[in-house]
N, C-alpha and C positions, 0 to 999 in steps of 0.2 A: 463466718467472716467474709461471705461472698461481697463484693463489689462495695467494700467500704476502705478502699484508697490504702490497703498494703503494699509497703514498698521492702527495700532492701531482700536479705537472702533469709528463704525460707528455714530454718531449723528443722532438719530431719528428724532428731530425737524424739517429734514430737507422736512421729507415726509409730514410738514404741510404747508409748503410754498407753497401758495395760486394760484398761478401761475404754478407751475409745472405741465408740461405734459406729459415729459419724462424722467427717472433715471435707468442710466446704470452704474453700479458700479459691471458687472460681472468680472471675472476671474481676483481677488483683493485674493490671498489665504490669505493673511495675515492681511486681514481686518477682526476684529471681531464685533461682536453685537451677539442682542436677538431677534426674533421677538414679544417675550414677551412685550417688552421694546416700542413698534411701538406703536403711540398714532392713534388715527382713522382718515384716509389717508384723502386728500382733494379729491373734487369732477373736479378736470382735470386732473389727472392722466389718462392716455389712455396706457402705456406702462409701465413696470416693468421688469427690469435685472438685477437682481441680480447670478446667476448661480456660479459659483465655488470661493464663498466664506466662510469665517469660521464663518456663523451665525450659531446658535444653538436654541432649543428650539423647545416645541411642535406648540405653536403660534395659541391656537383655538383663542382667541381674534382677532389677526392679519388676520385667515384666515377669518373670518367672516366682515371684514371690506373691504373686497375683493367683497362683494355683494354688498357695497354701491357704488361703484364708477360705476356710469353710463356709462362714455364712455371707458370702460378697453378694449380691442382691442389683448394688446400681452402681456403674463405671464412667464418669465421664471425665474424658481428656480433649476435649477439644479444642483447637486451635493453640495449643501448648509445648509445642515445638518437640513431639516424638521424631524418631526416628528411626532406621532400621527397620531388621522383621517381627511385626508383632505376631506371637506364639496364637496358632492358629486352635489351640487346646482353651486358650481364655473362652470359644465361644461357645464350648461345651461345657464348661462350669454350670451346673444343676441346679444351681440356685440361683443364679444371674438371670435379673430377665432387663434389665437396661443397660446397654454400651452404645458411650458414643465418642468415638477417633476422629471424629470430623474434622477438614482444614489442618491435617498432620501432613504437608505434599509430600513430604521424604521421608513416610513411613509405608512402609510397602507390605505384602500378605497375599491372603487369600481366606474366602470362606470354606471351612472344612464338613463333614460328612455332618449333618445335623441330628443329635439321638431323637430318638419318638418322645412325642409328649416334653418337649419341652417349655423350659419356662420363659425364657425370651421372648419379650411383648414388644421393643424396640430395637432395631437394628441399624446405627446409624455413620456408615462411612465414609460419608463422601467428600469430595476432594482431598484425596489423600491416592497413593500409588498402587494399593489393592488391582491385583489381576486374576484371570485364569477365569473359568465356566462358573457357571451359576449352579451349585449344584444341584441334581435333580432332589436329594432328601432336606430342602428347605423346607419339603411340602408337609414334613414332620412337626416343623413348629406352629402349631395350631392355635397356638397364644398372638402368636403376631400378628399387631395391628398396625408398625409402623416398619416400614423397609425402605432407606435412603441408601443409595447406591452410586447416586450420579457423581460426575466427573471421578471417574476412577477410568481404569483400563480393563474391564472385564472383555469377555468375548464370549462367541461359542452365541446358543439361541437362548431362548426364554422356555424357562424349563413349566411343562402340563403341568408341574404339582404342587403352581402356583394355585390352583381353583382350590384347593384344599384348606386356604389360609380364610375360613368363613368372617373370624374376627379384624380380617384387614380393612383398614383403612387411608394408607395413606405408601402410593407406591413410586418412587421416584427413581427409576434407572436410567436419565437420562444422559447425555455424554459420554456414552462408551461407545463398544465397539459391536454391541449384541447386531447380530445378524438374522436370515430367514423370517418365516412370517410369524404371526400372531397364531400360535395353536387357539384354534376357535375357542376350549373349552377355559383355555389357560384363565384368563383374565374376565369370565363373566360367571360361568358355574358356581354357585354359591357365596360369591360374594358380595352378598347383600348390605355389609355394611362400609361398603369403600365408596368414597368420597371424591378421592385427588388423585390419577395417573397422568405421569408425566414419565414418556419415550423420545423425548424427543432426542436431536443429535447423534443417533445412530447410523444403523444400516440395514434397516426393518424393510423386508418386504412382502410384496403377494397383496390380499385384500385387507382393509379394516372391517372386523366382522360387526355386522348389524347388532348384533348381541349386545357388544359393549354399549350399545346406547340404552338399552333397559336395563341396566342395573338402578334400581330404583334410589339409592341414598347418593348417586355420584355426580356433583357439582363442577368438575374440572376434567376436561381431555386433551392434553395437551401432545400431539404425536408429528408434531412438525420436522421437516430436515430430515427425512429420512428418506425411502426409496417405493413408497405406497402404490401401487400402480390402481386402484379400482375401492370404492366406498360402496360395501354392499348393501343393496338395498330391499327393503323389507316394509306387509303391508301392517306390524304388529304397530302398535301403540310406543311412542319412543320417552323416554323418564323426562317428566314436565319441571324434574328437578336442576336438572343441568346448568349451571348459570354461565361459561365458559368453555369455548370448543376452539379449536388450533390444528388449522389443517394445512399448514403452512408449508413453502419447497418440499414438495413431494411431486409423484408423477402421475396426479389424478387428473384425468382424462372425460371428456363427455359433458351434457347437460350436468347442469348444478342438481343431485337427487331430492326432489320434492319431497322427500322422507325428513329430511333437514329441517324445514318448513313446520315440521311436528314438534321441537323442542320449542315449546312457546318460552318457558323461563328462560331464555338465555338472553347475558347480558354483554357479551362478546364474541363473535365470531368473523374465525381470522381463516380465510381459503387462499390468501393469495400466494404465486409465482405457484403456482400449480399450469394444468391445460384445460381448464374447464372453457368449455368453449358455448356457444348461443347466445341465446339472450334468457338473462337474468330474467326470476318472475319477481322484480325486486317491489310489486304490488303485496306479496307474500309476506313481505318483511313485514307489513301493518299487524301478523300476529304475535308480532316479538313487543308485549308492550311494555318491556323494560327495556331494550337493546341500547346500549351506552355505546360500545363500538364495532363497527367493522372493515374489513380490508379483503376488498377482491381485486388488488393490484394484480397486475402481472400475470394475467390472464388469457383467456381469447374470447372474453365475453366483449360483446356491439352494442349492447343495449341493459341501461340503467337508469331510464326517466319513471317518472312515477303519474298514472293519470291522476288527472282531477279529482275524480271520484277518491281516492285514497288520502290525499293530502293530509285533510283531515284527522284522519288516525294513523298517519305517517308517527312515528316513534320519535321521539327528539334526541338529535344524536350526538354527545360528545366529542367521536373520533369518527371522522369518513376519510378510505383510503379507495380514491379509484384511479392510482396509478394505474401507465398502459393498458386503456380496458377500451381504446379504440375510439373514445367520445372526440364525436364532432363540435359540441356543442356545450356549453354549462348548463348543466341538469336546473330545469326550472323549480325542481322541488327546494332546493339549496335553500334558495330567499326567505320560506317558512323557516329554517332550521338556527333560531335564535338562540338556541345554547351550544351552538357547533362551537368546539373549542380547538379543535386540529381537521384539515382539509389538504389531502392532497389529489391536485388532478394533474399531475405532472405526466409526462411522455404520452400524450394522446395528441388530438389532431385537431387542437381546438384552434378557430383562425378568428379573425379579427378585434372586436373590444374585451377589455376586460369590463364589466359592467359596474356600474357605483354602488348597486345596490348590496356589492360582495363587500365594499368595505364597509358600511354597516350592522352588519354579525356584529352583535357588542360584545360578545363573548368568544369571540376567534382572535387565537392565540397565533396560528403557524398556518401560514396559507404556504403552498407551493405549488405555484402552475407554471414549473420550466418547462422545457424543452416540448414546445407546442409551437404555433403558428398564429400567434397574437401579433397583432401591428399597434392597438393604441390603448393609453388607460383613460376609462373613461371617469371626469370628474363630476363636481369638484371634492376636493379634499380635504376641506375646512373638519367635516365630523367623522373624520375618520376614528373609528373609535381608539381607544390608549391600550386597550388590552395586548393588540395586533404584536408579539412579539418576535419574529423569524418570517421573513418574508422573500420568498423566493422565487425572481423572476428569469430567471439566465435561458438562456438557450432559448429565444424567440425574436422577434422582428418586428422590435418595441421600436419604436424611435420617436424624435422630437428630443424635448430638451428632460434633464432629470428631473422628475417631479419632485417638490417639495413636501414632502410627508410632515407633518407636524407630531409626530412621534417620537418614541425613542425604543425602538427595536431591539433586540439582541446581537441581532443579526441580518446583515439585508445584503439579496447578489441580485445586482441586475447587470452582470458582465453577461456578455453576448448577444448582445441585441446591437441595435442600431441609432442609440440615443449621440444626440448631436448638442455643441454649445458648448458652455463653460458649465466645470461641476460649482452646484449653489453655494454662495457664501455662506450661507445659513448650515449646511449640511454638518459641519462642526458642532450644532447646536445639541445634537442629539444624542445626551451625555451619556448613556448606558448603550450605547451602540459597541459593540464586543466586535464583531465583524461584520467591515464592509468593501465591497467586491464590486467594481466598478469598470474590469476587464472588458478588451475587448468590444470595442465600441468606438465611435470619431469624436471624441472629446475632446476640446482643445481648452486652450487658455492656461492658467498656473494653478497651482495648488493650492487651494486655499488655508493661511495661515488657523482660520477658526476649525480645522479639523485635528490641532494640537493642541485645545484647549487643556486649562490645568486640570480641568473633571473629566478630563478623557479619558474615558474605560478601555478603547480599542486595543485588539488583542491582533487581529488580525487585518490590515490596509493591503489591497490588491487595486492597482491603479493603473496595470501593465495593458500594454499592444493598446495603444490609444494616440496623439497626436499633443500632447501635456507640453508645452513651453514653460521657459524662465528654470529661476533657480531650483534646487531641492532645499526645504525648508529648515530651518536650524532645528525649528522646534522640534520638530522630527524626531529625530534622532534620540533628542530627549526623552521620549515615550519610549524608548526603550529599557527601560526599567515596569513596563506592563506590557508591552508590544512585542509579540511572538514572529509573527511575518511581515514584510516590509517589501513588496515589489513594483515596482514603479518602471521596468524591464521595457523597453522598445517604446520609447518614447522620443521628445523631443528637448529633453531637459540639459541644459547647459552650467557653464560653472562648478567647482569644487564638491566634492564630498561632503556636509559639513565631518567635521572633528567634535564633535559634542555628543558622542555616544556615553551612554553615564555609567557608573563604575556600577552600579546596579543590574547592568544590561541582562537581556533575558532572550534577547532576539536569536532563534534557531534559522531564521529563511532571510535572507537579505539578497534582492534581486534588483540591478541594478544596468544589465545587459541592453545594448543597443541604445543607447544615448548617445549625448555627444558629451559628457563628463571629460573634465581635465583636471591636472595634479596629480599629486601621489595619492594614493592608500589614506584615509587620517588614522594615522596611528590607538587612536581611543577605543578602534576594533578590536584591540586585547582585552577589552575589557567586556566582550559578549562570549563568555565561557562557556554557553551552551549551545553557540551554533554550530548548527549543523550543515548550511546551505549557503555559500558565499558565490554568487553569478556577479561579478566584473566588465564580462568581457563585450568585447565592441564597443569602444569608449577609447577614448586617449588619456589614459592615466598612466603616468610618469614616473619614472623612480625605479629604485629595486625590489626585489623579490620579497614579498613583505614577512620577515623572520621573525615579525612582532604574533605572528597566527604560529607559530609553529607549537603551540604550547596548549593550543584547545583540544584539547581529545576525541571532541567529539564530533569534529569536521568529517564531514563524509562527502559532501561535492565542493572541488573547489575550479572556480572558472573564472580565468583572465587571461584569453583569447582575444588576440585583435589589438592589443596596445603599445604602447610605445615603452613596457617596461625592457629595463636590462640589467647585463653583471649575471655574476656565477648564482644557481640557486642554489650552494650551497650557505646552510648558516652556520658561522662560528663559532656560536654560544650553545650546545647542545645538539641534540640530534631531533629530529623532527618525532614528535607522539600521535601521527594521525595515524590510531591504527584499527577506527573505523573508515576512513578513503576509502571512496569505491569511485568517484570521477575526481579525476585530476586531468586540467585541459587549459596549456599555458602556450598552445600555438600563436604562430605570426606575432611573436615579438623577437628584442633582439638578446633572450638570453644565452650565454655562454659559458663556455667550462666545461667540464664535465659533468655527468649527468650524478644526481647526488644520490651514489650508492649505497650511500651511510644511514637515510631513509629509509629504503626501500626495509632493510631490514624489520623495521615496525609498521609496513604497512598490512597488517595482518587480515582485514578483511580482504585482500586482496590474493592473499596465499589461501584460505580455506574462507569460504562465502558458506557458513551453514543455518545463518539471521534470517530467514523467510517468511518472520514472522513480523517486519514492519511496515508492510506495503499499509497504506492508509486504506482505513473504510470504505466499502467501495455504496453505502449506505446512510443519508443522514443521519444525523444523530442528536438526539435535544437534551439539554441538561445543564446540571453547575460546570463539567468540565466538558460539555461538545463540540464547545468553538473553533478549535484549534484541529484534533479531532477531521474534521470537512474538509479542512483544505487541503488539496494536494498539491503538492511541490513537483516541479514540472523544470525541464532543463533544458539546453537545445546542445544536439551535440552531431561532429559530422560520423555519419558512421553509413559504411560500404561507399565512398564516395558523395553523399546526400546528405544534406542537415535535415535531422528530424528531430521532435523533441518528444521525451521522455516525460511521462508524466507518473505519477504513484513511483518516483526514481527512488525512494527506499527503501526496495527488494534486491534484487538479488545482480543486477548489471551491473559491470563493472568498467572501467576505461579508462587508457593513459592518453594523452593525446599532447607531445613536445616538438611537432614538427614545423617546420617552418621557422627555427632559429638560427644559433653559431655554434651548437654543443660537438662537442671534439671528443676524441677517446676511444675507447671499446664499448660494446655495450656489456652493462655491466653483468656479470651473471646472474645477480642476484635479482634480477627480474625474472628470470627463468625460472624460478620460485613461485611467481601468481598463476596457482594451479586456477584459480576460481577470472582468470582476466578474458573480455569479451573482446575486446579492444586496443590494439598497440600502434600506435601511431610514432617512428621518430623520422619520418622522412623530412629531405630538405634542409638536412643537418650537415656537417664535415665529419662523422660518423667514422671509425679506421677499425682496422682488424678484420677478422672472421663472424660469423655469427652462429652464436655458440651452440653446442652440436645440441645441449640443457634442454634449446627450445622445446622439446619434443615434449616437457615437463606441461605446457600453457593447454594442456587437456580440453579447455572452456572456450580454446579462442577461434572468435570467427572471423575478424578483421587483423592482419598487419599488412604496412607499409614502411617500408626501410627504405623506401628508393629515393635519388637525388644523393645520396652520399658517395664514400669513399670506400665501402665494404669488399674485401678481397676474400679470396680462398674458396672454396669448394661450397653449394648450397650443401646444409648437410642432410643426409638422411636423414634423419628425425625427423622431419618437416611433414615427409606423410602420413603420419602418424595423426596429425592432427584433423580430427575427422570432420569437426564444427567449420573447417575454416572455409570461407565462401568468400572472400575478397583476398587476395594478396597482389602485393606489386615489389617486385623485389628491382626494378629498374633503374637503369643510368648507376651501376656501381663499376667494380672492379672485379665482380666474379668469374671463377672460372670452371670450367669442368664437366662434365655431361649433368645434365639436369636428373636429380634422382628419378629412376623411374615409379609407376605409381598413378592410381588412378586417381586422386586427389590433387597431383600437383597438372599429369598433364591434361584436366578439365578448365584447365586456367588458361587466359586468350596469350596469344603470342607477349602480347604489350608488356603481359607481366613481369618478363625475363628481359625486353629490348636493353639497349644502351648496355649491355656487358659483353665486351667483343670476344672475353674467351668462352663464353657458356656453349652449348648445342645439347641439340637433342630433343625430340618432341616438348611441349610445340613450336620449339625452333628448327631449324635446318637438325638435319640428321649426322651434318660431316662433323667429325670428331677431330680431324687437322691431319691426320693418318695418310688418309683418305684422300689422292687432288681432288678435287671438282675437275667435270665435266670440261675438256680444252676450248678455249673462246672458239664459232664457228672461222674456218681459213676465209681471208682474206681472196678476194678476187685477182684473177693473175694480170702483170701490169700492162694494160694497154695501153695503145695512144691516148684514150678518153679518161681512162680510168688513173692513170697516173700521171693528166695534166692539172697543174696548179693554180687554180684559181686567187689570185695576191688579193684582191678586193673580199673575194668570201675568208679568206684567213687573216685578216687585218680588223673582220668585223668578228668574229669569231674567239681572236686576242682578246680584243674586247670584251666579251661579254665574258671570258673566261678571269681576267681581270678583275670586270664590276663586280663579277658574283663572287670570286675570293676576298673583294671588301667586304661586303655582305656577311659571306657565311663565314668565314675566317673566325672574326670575333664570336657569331654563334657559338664556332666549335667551343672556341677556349673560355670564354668570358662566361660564366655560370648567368651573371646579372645579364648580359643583352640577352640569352638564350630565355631565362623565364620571359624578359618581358615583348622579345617576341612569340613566343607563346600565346602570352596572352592575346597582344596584338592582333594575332592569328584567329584564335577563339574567338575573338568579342567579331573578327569581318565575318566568320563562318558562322554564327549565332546570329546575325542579320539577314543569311541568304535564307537559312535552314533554322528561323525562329521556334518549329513544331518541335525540334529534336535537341533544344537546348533546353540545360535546366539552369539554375543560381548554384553556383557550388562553394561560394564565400564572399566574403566581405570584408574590410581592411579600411579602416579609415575614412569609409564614406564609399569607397570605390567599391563596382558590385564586380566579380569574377563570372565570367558561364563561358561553360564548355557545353559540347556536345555528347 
């Protein structure tokens, strides 16, 4: 009954029917049961298939009833929701020569001591929790031809008495933790009929021995990602079988070994982000007269053209990857290569046209020549051919106006270059356009409404750091019910939000930073449930604290910095559920209240950060789900003093950032709580109380600033404790008390501690108030000269003592003249001393620099 659309609950009774020898009820997904539920199986069952069903359940009962049955033969449970420890005795059953656990993650084990002469021809585990050494008495089972192992947790090495296994075929350990080198004899000794090794994902060292490449029936080596230092080489004859070789992130070193050269059968070979260094004898390649693909990216090879004489019987190639390999130039050979379907020559040193004759390849799929030294494309572009789908210009010194491609891509980035003018009316036209990235460049003009057409695919629109006027389009917004990222950040763009976000909304990245946007918030942002990235800030948008977000879960930056919102951020209706946040950054506006401690409680990614698994790809990637995938979300945030921006921001950074409002109160403790916080910002607050001795808890933190407020009482000790911390400004409060000692606090400049008239002690004055100072020096005894009084010097003298208490008076007491003579200050000293200021914010239009 395999895979003929079994639903509901499987009937156990049925494993007691006396007569049964064989039950195949695999690849039924929507058959449930328990193996809980399995009463003790009859004694003629010899086969069992169950594999990609929705059973559940740990099932020690059921596994152990797996010993009784005498004649059991073949086992497959794969991907069927085991659990637990599977009885490491099933793999000694004598009769048993097929098991397969495969895709069980949360069934764990180990392999046990294997008897001699056994019957197991198949041994298939992988992806499942299985740990511990490889035993060395595998080499016992002499029947086995298949051995899957990968993604599991195994460790320890690769055990000799694998050469013993003559009938293998097919060996896959890859994804674990196996370490040390390749015992020479392990994997080439007798094994004449294996086919497929695949190591990769480990932590394999020492050489790849020459050996492995004569095994005469092996088609597949796949040993990449490991720690290979040296490919030994050898002048025997290498197996002409080979179709397939993967020498990928490893740490080989040296010319490319002309022994390589000898696998004429292969149809793929992949050496890059290795050190192989010289020049390619890539003339050699002419005896690979199948070769479909290769990748010698990321290398230190100079040289990869092909002469004349070769072209000829040049190979026709599929996939060519000559990332970073130092080319000055586009390889003349290309132009022959009319069935290239993938090309990248990206991070090399290629300078001037891109040539016309690359866009007609009629069968190139994914060009990518970034991050090179191109200035122009050269046309025209009428036949470009339709196949061209991913095209990737970025990081070059393209300019002119966008070209008009008469295509319709999957994908196209040509942010960062230097392209100038208004983006095409037409560009809209291009209906399966999935993402397009037009960052980073002097674009001006508006947005044009045909890039919201009703057959718009787009998934991904980057439009940011550009010169873009006029409205943001209604249409917009509407595509958010297919439209994942939406950044349009440091532009020129004025007028409202629209409010026409659709209740279908899908949108995770919404970037909208540095504009000149007004209004409130539109409310119809509750209805984008899965975002993750909301940028605001530097904009004039109005209103309160927007409570209509507090119900997305899955918020993790949120930025509205710089505007004119205000009111308490507390909300009345519930308590906030961001309890993935990891930036929250609501500086320079004017909210007040208290700081909302009722939050903080669910900001849970911010009390234990142990997700390090979502930084984005640092890797193209092509396919039905790649799109999204490539782009990285990127933030700006101030942090030690300096805006910098964050880009791949969803790992492991964390940051509060409330300063520059009217927040009142204590600070709450329950911030004291964000074991995993990089970042605290509440200065410039009316901030009261102590600060809480807890701090000591903020383990992760390298930046705070509490200063500009009302904070009284002692710094506490705890503070040195915190080892990360490389910025503090505890200034202009009301503390008092010897400054704890410690080499952590007193590496911090005087500044840090100024404006608290009770504090001392390194790096302040040493006097503790105990102590006078030092008596003023005496006064001179009075002579006729010395104690006659000058009315006109003390009349002008009044005076200035006077002016300057107009002056400074209001400094002292008025919080507002003192910032903005401050500033005032900054911006005259920033014109004498222009080398030694930097930007350190923005507000409205207005730029800040200090020194």
């Amino acid at each position: 009954m395999a895979g003929c659309g079994l639903m509901g609950i499987f009937p156990p009774e049925i494993f007691q029917i006396s007569t049964l020898s064989l039950i195949d009820i695999s690849y039924n997904e929507e058959l449930h049961g328990s193996f809980l539920d399995f009463p003790l199986m009859n004694g003629s069952l010899h086969t069992i298939r169950v594999s990609s069903t929705n059973f559940s359940g740990e099932g020690h009962e059921w596994y152990n009833s797996l010993l009784l049955l005498p004649h059991l033969q073949e086992l497959s449970m794969a991907g069927c929701g085991l659990m637990g420890t599977f009885p490491p005795e099933i793999f000694q059953i004598t009769t048993l020569s097929y098991i397969d656990i495969s895709h069980n993650p949360f069934l764990n084990g180990y392999l046990p001591e294997f008897p001699l002469d056994g019957s197991l021809h198949t041994i298939i585990v992988s992806n499942t929790s299985f740990f511990g050494e490889l035993p060395l008495s595998i080499g016992n089972m002499v029947h086995l031809s298949i051995l899957h192992l990968s993604n599991c947790k195994f460790n320890g090495t690769i055990p000799t008495s694998l050469s013993n296994l003559r009938e293998l075929k097919e060996i896959d350990l890859s994804h674990n933790n196996l370490a040390g080198p390749i015992p020479s004899s392990a994997l080439s000794e007798g094994m004449q009929s294996l086919y497929m090794i695949d190591l990769s994902y480990n932590f394999i060292s020492g050489s790849i021995p020459s050996s492995l490449f004569m095994i005469p029936s092996l088609e597949s080596i796949v040993l990449s990602n490991n720690q290979f230092s040296k490919l030994e080489e050898s002048t025997q004859v290498f197996s002409s079988k080979l179709e397939y070789l993967d020498l990928s992130c490893n740490n080989l070193s040296g010319p490319v070994p002309p022994s390589l050269f000898q696998l004429s059968g292969l149809i793929g070979l992949d050496l890059s982000s290795n050190n192989f260094s010289g020049s390619i004898l890539i003339d050699a390649l002419t005896q690979f007269k199948n070769l479909y693909e290769i990748d010698l990216s990321f290398n230190e090879i100079d040289d990869v053209n092909v002469t004349d004489d070769a072209l000829s019987s040049f190979p026709q190639l599929h996939t060519l990857n000559l990332a970073s390999c130092k080319l000055k130039t586009f390889p003349s050979f290309l132009r022959y290569q009319l069935g290239l379907h993938f090309l990248n020559l990206s991070y090399n040193q290629i300078p001037g046209t891109i040539p016309n004759w690359i866009w007609g390849l009629d069968n190139l799929a994914v060009l990518d020549v970034s991050h090179n030294l191109l200035t122009n494309l050269e046309g025209p572009f009428q036949n470009l051919n339709s196949e061209l789908n991913y095209l990737f210009l970025q990081f070059n010194q393209l300019q002119g106006p966008i070209p008009s491609f008469s295509i319709g891509a999957s994908a196209m980035d040509f942010s960062n270059n230097n392209f100038s003018g208004a983006i095409p009316r037409d560009i809209g036209y291009m209906f399966i356009t999935k993402y397009l990235s037009l960052a980073n460049n002097n674009l001006d003009g508006t947005i044009p409404d045909s890039l919201c057409g009703n057959t718009s695919e787009l998934q991904v629109l980057d439009l940011s750091h550009n010169k873009i006027s006029g409205e943001v389009p209604h249409c917009l917004m509407k595509l958010g019910d297919k439209l994942r990222v939406l950044n349009l950040g440091s532009n020129e763009l004025t007028g409202h939000i629209p409010d026409t976000f659709p209740s279908s909304c899908v949108l995770h990245t919404i970037v909208f930073n540095g504009n000149q946007l007004v209004g409130p918030l539109p409310k119809s942002l509750e209805h984008c449930t899965a975002l993750e990235v909301l940028d605001v800030g530097r904009n004039q948008i109005v209103g309160s604290f927007p409570c209509f977000l507090s119900h997305i879960t899955t918020l993790r930056v949120l930025v509205l910095r710089n505007n004119k919102l205000h009111g308490p951020m507390g909300c009345t209706k519930g308590n906030c559920v961001w309890n993935m946040i990891q930036i929250i950054d609501v500086a320079f506006n004017n909210f007040s209240g208290e700081l909302p401690l009722k939050w903080f409680k669910g900001w849970k990614k911010m009390i234990s950060n142990d997700d390090e698994a979502n930084s984005v790809p640092s890797h193209i990637q092509f396919g039905e789900n790649a799109i999204l995938p490539y782009y990285q979300d990127s933030v700006m945030v101030i942090n030690k003093g300096q805006e910098i921006e964050l880009v791949k921001i969803l790992t492991i950074f964390t940051s509060i950032d409330f300063s520059y409002n009217q927040f009142e109160g204590k600070i709450p403790k329950e911030l004291m709580d964000f074991k995993a916080l990089h970042l605290l910002n509440l200065s410039h607050n009316v901030l009261s109380g102590q600060i809480p001795s807890s701090i000591g808890n903020l383990s992760q933190l390298e930046s705070l600033d509490l200063s500009m407020n009302s904070l009284e009482g002692k710094i506490p000790t705890e503070l040195v404790s915190l080892n990360f911390l490389s910025v503090l400004n505890l200034s202009f409060n009301h503390l008092t008390g010897r400054i704890p000692t410690g080499t952590q606090l007193q590496s911090f400049d005087a500044s840090s501690f100024e404006g608290n008239d009770g504090l001392y002690g390194p790096p302040l004055t040493l006097n503790d108030g105990m102590h006078p100072l030092p008596p003023p020096p005496e006064m001179p005894p009075c002579g006729s000269l010395a104690c006659e009084v000058h009315w006109d010097l003390v009349s002008a003298e009044v005076g200035l003592v006077f002016g300057l208490g107009i002056i400074i008076g209001p400094l002292l007491f008025w919080k507002r003249w003192r910032l903005r003579y401050c500033q005032f200050l900054d911006k005259v000293l920033c014109r004498i001393f222009p080398q030694l200021c930097h930007e350190y914010e923005r507000r409205g239009g207005q730029t800040y620099r200090v020194l």
